[in-house]
C-alpha positions as CSV (number, residue, x, y, z in Angstrom):
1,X,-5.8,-23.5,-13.1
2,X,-6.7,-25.3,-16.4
3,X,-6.5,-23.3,-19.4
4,X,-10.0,-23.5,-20.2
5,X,-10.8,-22.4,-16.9
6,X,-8.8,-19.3,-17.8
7,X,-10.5,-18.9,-21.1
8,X,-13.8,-19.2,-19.8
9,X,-13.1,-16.7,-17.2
10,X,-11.8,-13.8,-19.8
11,X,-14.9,-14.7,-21.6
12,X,-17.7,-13.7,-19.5
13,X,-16.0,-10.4,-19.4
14,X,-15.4,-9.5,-23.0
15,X,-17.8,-6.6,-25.0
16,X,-20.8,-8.1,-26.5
17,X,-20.9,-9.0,-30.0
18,X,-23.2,-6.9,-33.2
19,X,-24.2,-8.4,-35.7
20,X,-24.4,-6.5,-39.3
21,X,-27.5,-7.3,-41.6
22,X,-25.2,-6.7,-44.3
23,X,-22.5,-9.5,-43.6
24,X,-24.4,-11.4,-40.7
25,X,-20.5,-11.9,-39.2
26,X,-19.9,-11.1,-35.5
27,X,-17.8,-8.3,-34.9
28,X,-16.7,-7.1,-32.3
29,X,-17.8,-3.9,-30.7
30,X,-16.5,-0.6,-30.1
31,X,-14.3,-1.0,-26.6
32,X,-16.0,1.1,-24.3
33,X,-15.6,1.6,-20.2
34,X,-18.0,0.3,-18.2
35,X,-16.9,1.7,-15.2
36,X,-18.3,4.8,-13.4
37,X,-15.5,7.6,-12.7
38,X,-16.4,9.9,-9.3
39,X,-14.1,11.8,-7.5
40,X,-12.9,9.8,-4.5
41,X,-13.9,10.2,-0.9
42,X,-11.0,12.0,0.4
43,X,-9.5,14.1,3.1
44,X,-9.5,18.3,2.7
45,X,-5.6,18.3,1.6
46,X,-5.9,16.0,-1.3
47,X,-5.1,17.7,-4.3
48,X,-4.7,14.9,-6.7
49,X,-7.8,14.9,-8.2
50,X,-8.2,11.3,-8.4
51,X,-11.0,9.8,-9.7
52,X,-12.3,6.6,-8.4
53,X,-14.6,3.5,-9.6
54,X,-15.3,-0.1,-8.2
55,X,-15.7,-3.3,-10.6
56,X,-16.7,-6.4,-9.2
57,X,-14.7,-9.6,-10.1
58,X,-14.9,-13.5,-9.2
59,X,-12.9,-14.9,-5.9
60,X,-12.2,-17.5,-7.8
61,X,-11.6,-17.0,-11.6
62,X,-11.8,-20.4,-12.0
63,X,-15.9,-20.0,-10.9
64,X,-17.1,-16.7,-13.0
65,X,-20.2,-16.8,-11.2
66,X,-19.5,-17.6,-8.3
67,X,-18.5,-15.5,-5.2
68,X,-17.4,-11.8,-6.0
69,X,-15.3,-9.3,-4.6
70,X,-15.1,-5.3,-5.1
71,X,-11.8,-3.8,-6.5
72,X,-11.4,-0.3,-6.0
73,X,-10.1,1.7,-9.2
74,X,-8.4,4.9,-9.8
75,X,-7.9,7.4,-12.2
76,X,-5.6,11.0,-12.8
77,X,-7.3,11.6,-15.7
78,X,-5.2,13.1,-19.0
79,X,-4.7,16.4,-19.1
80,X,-6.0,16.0,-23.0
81,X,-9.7,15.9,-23.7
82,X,-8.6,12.8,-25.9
83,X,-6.4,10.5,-24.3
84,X,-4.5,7.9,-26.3
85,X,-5.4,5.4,-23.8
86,X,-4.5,4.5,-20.1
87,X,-0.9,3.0,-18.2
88,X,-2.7,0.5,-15.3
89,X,0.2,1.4,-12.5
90,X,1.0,-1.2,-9.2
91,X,3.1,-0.3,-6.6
92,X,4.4,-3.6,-5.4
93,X,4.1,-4.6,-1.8
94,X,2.7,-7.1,-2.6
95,X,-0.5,-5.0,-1.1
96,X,0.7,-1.6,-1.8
97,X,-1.9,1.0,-1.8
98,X,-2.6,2.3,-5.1
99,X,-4.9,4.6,-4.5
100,X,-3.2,6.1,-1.6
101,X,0.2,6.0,-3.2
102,X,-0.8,7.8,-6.2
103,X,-2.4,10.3,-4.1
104,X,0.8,10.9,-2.5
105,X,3.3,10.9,-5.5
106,X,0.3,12.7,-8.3
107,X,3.2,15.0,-9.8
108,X,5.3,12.3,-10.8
109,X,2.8,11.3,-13.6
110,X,2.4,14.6,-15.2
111,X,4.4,13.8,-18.0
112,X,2.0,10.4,-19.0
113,X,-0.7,12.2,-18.2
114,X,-0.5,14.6,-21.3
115,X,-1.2,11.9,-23.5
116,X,-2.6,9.3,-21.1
117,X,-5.1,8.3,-17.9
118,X,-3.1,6.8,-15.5
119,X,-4.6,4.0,-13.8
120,X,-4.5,1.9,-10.1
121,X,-6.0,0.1,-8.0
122,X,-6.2,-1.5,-4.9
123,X,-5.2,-4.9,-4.8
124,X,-7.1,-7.7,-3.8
125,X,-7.1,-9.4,0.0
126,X,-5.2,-6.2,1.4
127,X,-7.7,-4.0,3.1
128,X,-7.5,-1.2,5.5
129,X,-4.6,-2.9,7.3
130,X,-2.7,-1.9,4.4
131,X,-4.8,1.7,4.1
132,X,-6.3,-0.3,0.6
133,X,-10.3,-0.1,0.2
134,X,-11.0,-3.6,-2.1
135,X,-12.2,-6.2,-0.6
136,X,-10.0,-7.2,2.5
137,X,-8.9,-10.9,4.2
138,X,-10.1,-10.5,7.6
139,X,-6.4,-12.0,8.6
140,X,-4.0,-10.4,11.5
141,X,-1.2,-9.4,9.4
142,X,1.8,-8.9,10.4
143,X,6.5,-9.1,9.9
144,X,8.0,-12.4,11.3
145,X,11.8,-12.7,11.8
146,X,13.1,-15.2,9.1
147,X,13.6,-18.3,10.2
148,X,16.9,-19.6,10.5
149,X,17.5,-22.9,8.8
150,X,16.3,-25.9,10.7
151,X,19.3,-28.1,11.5
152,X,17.8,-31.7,11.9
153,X,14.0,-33.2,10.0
154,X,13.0,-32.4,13.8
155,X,13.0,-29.0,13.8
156,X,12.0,-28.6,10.0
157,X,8.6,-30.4,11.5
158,X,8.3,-27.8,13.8
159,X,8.6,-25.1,11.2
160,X,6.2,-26.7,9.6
161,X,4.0,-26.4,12.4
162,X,4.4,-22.9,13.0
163,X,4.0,-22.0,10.1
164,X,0.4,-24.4,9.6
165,X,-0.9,-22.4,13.1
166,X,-0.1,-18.7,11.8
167,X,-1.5,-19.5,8.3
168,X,-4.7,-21.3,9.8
169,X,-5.4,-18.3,11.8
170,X,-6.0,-16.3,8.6
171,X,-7.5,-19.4,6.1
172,X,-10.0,-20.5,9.0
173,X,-12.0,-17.1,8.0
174,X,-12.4,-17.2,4.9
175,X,-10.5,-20.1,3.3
176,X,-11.5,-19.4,-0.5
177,X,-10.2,-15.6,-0.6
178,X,-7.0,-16.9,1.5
179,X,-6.3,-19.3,-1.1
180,X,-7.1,-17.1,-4.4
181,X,-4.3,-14.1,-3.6
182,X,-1.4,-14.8,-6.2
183,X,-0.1,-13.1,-8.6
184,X,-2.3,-15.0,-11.2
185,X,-5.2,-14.0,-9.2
186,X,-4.1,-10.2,-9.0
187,X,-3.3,-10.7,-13.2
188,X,-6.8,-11.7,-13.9
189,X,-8.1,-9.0,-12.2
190,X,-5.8,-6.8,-14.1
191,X,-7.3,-8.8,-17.5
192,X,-11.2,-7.5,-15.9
193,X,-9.7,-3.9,-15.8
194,X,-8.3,-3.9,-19.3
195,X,-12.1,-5.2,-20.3
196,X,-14.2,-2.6,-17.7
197,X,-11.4,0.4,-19.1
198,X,-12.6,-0.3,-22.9
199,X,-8.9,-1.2,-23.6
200,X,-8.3,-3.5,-26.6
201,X,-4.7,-4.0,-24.7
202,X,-2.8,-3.2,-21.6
203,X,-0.1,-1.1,-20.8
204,X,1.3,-1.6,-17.4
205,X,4.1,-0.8,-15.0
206,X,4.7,-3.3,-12.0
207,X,6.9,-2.1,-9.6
208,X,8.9,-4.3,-7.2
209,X,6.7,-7.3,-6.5
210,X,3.9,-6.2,-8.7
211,X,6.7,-7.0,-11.3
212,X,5.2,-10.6,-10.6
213,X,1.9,-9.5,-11.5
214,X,3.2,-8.1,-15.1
215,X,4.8,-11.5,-15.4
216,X,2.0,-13.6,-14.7
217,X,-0.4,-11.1,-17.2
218,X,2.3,-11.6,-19.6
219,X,2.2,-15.8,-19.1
220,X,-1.9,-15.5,-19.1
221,X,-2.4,-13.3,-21.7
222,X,0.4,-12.3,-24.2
223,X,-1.8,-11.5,-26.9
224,X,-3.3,-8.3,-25.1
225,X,0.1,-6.8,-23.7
226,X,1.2,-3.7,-25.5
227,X,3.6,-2.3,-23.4
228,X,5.1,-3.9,-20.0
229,X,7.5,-1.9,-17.1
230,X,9.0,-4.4,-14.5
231,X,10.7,-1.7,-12.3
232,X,12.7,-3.4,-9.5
233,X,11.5,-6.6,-9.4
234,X,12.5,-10.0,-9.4
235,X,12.5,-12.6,-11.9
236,X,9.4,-15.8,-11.6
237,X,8.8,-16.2,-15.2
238,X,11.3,-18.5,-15.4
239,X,12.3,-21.9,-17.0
240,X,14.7,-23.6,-14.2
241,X,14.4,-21.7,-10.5
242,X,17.3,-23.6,-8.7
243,X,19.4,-21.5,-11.6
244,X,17.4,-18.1,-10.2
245,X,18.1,-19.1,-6.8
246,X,22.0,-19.5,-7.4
247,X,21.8,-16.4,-9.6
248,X,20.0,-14.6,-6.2
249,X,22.6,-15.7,-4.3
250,X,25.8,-14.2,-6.6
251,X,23.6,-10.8,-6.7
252,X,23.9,-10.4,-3.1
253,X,27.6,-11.4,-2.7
254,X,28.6,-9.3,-5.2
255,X,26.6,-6.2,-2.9
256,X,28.2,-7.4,0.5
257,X,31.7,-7.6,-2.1
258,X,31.3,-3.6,-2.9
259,X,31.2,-2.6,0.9
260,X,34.3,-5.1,1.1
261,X,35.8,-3.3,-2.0
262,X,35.3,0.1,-0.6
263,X,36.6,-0.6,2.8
264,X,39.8,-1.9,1.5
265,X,40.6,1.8,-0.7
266,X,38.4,4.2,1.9
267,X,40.6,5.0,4.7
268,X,37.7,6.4,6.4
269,X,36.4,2.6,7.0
270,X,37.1,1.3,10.8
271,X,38.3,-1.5,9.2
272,X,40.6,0.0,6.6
273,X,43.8,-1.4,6.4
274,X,42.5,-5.3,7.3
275,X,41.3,-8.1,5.7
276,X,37.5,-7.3,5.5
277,X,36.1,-10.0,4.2
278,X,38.1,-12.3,6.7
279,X,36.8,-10.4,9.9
280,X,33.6,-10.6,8.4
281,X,33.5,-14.1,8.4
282,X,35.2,-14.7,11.7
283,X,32.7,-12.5,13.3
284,X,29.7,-14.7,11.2
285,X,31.5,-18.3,13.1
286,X,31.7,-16.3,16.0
287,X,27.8,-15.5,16.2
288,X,27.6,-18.7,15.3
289,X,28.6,-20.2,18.3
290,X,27.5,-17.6,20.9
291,X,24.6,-15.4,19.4
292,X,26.2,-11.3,20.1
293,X,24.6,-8.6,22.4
294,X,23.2,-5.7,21.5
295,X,21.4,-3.4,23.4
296,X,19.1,-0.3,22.7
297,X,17.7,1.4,25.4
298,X,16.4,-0.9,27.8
299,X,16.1,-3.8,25.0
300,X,18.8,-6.7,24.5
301,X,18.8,-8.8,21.3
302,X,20.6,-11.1,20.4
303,X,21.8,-11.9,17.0
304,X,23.5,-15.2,15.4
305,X,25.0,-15.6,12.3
306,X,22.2,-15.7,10.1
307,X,20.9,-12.5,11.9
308,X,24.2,-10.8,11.3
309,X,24.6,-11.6,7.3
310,X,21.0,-10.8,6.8
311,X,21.3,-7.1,8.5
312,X,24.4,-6.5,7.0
313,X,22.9,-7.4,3.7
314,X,20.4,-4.6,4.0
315,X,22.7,-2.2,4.9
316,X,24.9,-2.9,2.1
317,X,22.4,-2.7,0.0
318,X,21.4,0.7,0.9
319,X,25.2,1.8,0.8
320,X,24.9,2.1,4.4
321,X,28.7,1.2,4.2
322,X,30.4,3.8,6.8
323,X,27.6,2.4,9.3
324,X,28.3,-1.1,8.2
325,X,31.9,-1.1,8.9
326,X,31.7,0.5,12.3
327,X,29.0,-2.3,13.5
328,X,31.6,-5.0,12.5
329,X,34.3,-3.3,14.5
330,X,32.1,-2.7,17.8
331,X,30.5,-6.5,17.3
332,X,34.1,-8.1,16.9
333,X,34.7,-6.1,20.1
334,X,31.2,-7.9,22.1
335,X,28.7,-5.1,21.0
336,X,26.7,-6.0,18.3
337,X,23.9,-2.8,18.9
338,X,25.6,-1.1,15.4
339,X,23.3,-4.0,13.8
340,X,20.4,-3.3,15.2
341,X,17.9,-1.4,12.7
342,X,17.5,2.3,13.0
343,X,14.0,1.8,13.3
344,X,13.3,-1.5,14.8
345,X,9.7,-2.3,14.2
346,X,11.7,-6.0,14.1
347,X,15.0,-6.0,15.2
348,X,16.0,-9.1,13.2
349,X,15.4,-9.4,9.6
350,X,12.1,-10.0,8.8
351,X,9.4,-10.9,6.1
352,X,5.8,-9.8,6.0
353,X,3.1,-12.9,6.3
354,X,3.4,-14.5,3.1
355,X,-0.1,-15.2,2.0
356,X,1.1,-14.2,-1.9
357,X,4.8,-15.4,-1.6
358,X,3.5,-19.0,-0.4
359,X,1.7,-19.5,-3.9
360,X,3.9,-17.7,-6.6
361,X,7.6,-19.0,-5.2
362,X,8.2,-22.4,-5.0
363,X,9.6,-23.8,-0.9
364,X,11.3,-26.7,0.3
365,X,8.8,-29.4,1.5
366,X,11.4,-31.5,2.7
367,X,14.3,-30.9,5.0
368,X,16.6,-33.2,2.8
369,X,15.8,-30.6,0.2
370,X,15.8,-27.3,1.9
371,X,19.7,-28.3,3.2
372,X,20.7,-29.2,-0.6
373,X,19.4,-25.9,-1.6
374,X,21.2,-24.0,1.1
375,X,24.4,-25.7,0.3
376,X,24.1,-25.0,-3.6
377,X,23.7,-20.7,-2.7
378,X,26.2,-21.1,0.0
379,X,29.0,-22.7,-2.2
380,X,28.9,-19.3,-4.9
381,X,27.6,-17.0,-1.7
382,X,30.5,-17.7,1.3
383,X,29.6,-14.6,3.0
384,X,25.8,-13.7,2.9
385,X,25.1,-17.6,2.6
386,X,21.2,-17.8,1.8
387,X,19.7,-14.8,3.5
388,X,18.2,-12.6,1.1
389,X,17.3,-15.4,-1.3
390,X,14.0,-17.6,-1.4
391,X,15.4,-20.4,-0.1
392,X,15.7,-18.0,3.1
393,X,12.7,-16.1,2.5
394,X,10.4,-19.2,1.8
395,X,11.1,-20.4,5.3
396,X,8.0,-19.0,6.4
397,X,6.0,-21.2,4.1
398,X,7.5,-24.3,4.7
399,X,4.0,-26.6,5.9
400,X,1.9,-23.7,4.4
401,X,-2.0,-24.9,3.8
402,X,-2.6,-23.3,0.3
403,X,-0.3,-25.3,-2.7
404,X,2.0,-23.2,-4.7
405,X,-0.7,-22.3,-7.6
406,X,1.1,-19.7,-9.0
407,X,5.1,-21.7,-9.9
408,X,7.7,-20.0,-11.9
409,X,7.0,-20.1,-15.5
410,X,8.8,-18.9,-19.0
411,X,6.8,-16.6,-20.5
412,X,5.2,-17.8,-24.0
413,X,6.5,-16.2,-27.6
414,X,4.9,-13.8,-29.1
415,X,5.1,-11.0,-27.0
416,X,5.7,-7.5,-27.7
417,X,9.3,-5.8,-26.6
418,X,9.2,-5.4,-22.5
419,X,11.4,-3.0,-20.5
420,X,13.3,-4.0,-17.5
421,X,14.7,-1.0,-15.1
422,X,16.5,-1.0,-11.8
423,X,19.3,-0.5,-9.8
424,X,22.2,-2.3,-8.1
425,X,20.7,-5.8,-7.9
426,X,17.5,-5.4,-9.0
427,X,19.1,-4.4,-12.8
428,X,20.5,-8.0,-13.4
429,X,17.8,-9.6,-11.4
430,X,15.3,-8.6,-14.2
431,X,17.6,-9.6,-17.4
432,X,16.4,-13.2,-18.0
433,X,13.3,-12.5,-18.2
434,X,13.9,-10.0,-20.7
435,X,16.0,-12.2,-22.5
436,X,13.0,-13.8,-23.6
437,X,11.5,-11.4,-25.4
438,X,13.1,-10.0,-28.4
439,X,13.8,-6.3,-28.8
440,X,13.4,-6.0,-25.3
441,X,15.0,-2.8,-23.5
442,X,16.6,-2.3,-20.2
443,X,17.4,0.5,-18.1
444,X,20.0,0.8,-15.3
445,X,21.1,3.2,-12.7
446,X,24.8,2.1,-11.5
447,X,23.8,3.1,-7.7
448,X,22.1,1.8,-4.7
449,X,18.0,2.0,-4.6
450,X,14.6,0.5,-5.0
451,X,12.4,1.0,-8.5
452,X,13.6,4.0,-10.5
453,X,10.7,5.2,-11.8
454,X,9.8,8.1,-9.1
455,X,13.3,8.7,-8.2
456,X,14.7,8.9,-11.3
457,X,13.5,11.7,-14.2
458,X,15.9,9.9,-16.7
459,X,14.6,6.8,-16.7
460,X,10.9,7.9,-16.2
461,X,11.5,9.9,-19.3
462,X,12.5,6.9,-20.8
463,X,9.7,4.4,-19.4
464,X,7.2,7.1,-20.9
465,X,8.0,7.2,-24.5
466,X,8.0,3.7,-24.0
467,X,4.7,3.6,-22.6
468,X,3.2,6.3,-25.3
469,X,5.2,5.6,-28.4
470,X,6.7,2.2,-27.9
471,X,10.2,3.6,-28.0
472,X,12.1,1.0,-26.7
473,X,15.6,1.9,-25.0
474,X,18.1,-0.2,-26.0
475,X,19.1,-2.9,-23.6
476,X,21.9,-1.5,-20.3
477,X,20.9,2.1,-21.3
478,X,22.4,4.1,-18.2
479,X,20.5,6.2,-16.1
């Protein structure tokens, strides 16, 4: 989008102007909400008292008059008659309900809430598939097993060609929303929120992809931040992505590398006593070769090499390490059913339909290129290779209809101190983004897990005196 396209979109939403008889100089008025707080339509056990609004924004922000759409708003209102403002909350997904997720978790934002309102919404394009209530893409989706790597220009055409048949199924109803559902897109709404709340600036706290949606607010508008949370996220506003997707790729050898390191001093590991990493990769050449059987009940699956690194990435991850082990052991013995997922609404790894993904994260548009990238993550990442990066991930949007309109970006000076938080991988994912704004803070919690903020009182003690008195911790503060 051209810039001025962005500044004439902020501008149709901004308060009027007064004019003083005294000084005859446009000033700007008092910030006031335009938006009308009920309490929501809800079932008998919903105790969260949350408010709820609608504000109708442009499809295309690009065309301010044109074609709108209706978010859906929400509000646990401050426990003081005078709040000191709001904290506008997103809870990732991308499509996360907020509305329905703060309904479930209220209690966690008691704390804010005795200075603050706290904030969601709905985001747009993912409707009552997703249990959201905005405006909805009429689209069937739905989790498709990663791809694995096409091994000739032939079959990269094919992927292509998948891909082009499941996206047209979704653009061919309604190509304008389908192609208007990036994180800029979702940022710009979050810039018509600020305005409709009466807010001369934003606070907000992205968590896991909605971290995207801070980071593109951030790009877009860095004169109205005043405080931004990036909770388990990744980083996209970035100078130089091939650098990311090598960085990606250490992150998750180093989380295969702590099951490895606890196998080799836990005598309780099956393979305790052996050279883990080794078997690991003989069992990866293995799969290779002759895809491994597992079985679950009356279903058989499967799994190659690719499948194999990318479920044993997940259950690293989740320090599923005992489990881990012993699925190595039965699969170098034939059986391979230890890999398949305890609940296997897809028994292979798998990636939700990537109408968001396929305009914020760049993808290979050749094959020549795709294979360069895999061999730049696989020379630092020998044994998880490029599953679990976007060079993996992106697979799915190889041939895609819509252009990547949302690309990796450094964020602009100027900004206020931001605060990173996260786990095991998601802690130094976060860091060069932060880098980039001086006096940022960073919060980490040396363990396995996803976002921090609802799981963890120390750091949501920490994220709200951020929030409410822009106390910033100081950077690798431990949780």
């Amino acid at each position: 989008m051209k810039p001025i396209m962005i500044i004439l979109a902020a501008l149709t939403l901004l308060p009027a102007l007064t004019l003083t008889a005294a000084t005859a100089v446009a000033e700007p008025a008092e910030p006031r909400s335009s938006l009308d707080w009920k309490p929501c339509p809800a079932g008998d056990d919903d105790k969260s008292g949350l408010e709820c609004a609608s504000l109708d924004v442009p499809v295309d922000w690009s065309k301010p008059e044109g074609r709108k759409i209706t978010l859906q708003l929400g509000r646990l209102p401050s426990t003081d008659p005078e709040p000191e403002g709001s904290l506008l909350v997103a809870y990732g997904g991308p499509g996360g309900p907020g509305l329905a997720i703060t309904r479930q978790t209220p209690e966690s934002w008691d704390e804010l809430r005795q200075r603050m309102d706290l904030i969601t919404w709905d985001t747009r394009g993912y409707g009552q598939q997703f249990g959201g209530t905005s405006t909805g893409l009429d689209c069937n989706w739905s989790r498709n097993p990663i791809p694995n790597l096409p091994r000739d220009a032939a079959e990269f055409g094919r992927l292509a060609r998948v891909n082009l048949g499941i996206a047209f199924a979704c653009r061919s109803r309604d190509a304008e929303f389908f192609d208007h559902l990036s994180s800029a897109d979702q940022a710009r709404d979050m810039e018509a929120i600020r305005i409709a709340l009466g807010e001369t600036k934003l606070n907000f706290y992205g968590a896991s992809y909605a971290g995207l949606y801070g980071q593109a607010y951030a790009r877009l508008f860095p004169d109205r931040v005043r405080t931004l949370v990036l909770d388990g996220t990744f980083p996209h506003a970035v100078k130089d992505w091939d650098a990311e997707l090598i960085a990606h790729a250490k992150r998750n050898e180093t989380t295969i590398g702590r099951f490895f390191d606890w196998c080799g001093q836990d005598q309780t590991c099956a393979l305790h006593g052996g050279n883990v990493e080794r078997t690991w990769q003989r069992l990866v050449r293995k799969a290779d070769r002759t895809p491994l059987v597992g079985t679950r009940g009356e279903e058989t699956y499967h799994y190659n090499g690719t499948d194999l690194r990318g479920l044993a990435l997940g259950l690293a991850r989740q320090k599923d390490w005992t489990e881990l082990a012993d699925a190595i052991r039965d699969a170098g013995r034939g059986d391979a059913s230890g890999f398949i997922p305890a609940k296997p609404q897809s028994p292979y790894p798998d990636i939700p339909t990537g109408i968001t993904e396929c305009t914020d994260i760049p993808r290979a548009t050749t094959y020549g290129e795709l294979t360069a990238a895999a061999k730049r993550v696989g020379r630092v990442a020998p044994n998880t290779g490029s599953v679990g990066t976007m060079v993996a991930n992106t697979l799915q949007c190889v041939g895609w209809p819509t252009p990547l309109t949302n690309p990796p970006a450094p964020l602009p000076d100027g900004l206020p101190p931001l605060l990173g938080a996260g786990a095991w991988d998601e802690f130094d994912a976060i860091e060069p983004v932060l880098d980039q704004v001086p006096g940022s803070g960073s919060i980490f919690h040396d363990d396995s897990g996803h976002t921090l903020y609802q799981f963890n009182e120390c750091a949501r003690t920490l994220i709200n005196r951020y929030v409410t008195d822009l106390e910033v911790p100081d950077r690798d503060t431990i949780c």
